[in-house]
N, C-alpha and C positions, 0 to 999 in steps of 0.2 A: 457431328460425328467425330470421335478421335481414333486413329487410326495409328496402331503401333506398330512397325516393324521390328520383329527379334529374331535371333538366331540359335541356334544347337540348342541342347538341351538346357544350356544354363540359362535361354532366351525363355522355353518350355517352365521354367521356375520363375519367372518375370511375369509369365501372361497369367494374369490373376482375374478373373472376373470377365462380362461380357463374351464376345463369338471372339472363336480361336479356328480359324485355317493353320493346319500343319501342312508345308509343304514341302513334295518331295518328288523333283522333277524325272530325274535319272535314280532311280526308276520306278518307285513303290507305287506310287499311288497314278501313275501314269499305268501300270500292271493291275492295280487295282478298277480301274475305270472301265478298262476292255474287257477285265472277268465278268464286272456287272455289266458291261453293252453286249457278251455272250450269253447273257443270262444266269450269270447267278444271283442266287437272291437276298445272299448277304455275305457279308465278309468279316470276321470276326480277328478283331488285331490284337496281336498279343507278341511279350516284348521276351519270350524263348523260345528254343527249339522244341525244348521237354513239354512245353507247355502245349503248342501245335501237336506234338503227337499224342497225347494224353489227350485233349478235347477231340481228335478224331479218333483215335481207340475208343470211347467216352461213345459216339457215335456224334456227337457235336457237330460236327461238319464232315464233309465228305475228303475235300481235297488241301492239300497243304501246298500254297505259295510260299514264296521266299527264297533269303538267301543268309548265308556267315560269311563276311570275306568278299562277297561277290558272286559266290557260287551257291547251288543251289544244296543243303542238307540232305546226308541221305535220308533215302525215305520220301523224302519231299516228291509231291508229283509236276510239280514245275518250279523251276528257279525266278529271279524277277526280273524276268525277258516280257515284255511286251509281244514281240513277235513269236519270243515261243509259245504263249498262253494261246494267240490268236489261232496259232497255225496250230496246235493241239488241239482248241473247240475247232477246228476245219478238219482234222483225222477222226474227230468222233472221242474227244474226250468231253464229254458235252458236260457245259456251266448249268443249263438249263436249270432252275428249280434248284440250284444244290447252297449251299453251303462251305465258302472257302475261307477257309483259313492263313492267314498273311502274318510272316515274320520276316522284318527286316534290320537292316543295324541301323539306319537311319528315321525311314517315316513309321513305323510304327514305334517305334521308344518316343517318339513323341506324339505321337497319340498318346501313349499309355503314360507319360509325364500328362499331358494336358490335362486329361479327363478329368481329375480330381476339381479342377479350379476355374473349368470355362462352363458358361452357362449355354452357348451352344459350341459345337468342335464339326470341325468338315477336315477332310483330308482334300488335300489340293494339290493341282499340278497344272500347267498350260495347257493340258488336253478337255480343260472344264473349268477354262478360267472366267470367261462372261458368266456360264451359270452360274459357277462358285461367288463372281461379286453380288449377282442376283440374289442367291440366295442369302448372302450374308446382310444387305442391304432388307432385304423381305424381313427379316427379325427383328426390324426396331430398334434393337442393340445397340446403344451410343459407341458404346467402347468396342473397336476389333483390335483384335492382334493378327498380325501375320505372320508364321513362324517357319521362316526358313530353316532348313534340317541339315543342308549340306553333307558334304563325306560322313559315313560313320557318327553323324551329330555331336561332331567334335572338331570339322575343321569348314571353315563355310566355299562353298561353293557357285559360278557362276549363274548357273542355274535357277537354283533355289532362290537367290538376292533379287537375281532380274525380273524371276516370274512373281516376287513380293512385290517388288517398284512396278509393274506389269498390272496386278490386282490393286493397289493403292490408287494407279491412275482412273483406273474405271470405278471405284466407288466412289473418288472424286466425283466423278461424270465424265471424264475427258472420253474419249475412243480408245489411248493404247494407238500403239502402231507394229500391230503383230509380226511383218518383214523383219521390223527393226528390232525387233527383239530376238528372233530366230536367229539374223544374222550376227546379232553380237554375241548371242551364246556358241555360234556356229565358232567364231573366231576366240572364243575363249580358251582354257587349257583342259577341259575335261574331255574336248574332243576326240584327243589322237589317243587316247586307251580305246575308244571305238574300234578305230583303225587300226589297231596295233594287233598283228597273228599270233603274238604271243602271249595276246590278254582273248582267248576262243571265246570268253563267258561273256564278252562284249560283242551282242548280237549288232552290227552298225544297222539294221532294220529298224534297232528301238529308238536310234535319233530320230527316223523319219514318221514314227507313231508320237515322241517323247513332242516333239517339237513342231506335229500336225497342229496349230493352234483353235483350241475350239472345235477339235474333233467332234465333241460331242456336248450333247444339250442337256445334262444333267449334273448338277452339283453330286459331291458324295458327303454325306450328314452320318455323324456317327453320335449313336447315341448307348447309353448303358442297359446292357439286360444281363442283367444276373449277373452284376460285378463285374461283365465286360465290355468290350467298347466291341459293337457293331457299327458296320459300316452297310448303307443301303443307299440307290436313288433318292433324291431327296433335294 
């Protein structure tokens, strides 16, 4: 097995061939994971605003995730808060069965870079990192790429590097040592926007989903229907 780590989009034009994990820890696809563990039943990623509201006008999907900047687009019915998605399916905005729609400036531009050139593509985050090597593993695939998205997929971040060196260790075979991973992202520099009252749209609830490790037992596999990139359990 060879195993590549890359980075931003210009890493997203490198990964040619074989399974492509795009990863995107803070926050996309960590947002992405608890819409489908609330029950939605797919997630369809695309890399505009116009686009998301057009395929739900369209009737395409039901709800629009995401964010521009950090914040969530009007219109949009949730931003890419993890905790707000959760605590929204808990008010009765139910995933159930529906169909969500995800824009973001980082994890999904690289989906929608990959898609052209991987023969299979997962979206990934620490919250579905054993299934994600599982599953990447499960496809035979000699060649992976892992593709850290970092800030706006233009500047790389701790996050994204560490949860790549995090999934590298376990397709190896090693275990990973998830404390030590938590804690060195803990002590990184993406932290204190968490904490910081002047940055509101940084929910600090989503470090403690972002960085739950292995939250959950399912891979997210994105595959193309009708010229787009779904995302579903898998």
């Amino acid at each position: 097995m060879e195993i590549r780590i890359e980075s931003l989009l210009e890493g997203a034009a490198r990964a040619r061939g074989g399974a492509v994990a795009v990863i995107d820890v803070f926050r996309a696809f960590t947002s992405a994971a608890v819409a489908l563990a609330e029950g939605a039943e797919r997630i369809i990623m695309v890399g505009t605003v116009e686009e998301a509201q057009m395929l739900r006008a369209q009737g395409a999907g039901q709800l629009c995730i995401g964010e521009v900047g950090g914040k969530a687009p009007p219109g949009f019915d949730f931003g890419n808060s993890p905790v707000e998605i959760l605590e929204g399916s808990r008010r009765g905005a139910a995933f159930g069965g529906k169909t969500v729609i995800q824009r973001t400036g980082a994890g999904t531009q690289g989906i929608v870079a990959a898609q052209a050139n991987a023969d299979r593509l997962y979206a990934a985050s620490l919250v579905t990192a054993i299934a994600t090597a599982r599953a990447l593993t499960s496809t035979g695939i000699e060649l992976i790429s892992l593709l850290a998205m970092g800030n706006r997929a233009i500047e790389r971040t701790d996050e994204d590097e560490i949860c790549a060196l995090h999934l590298r260790n376990l397709l190896q075979g090693r275990p990973g040592d998830a404390a030590a991973v938590r804690n060195l992202i803990l002590a990184g520099g993406e932290i204190a926007d968490f904490r910081d009252p002047e940055r509101p749209r940084l929910n600090p609830g989503d470090l403690d989903i972002a960085l739950d490790i292995d939250r959950y037992h399912f891979a997210i596999a994105v595959v193309m229907e009708n010229g787009r990139a779904v995302a579903k359990k898998g």
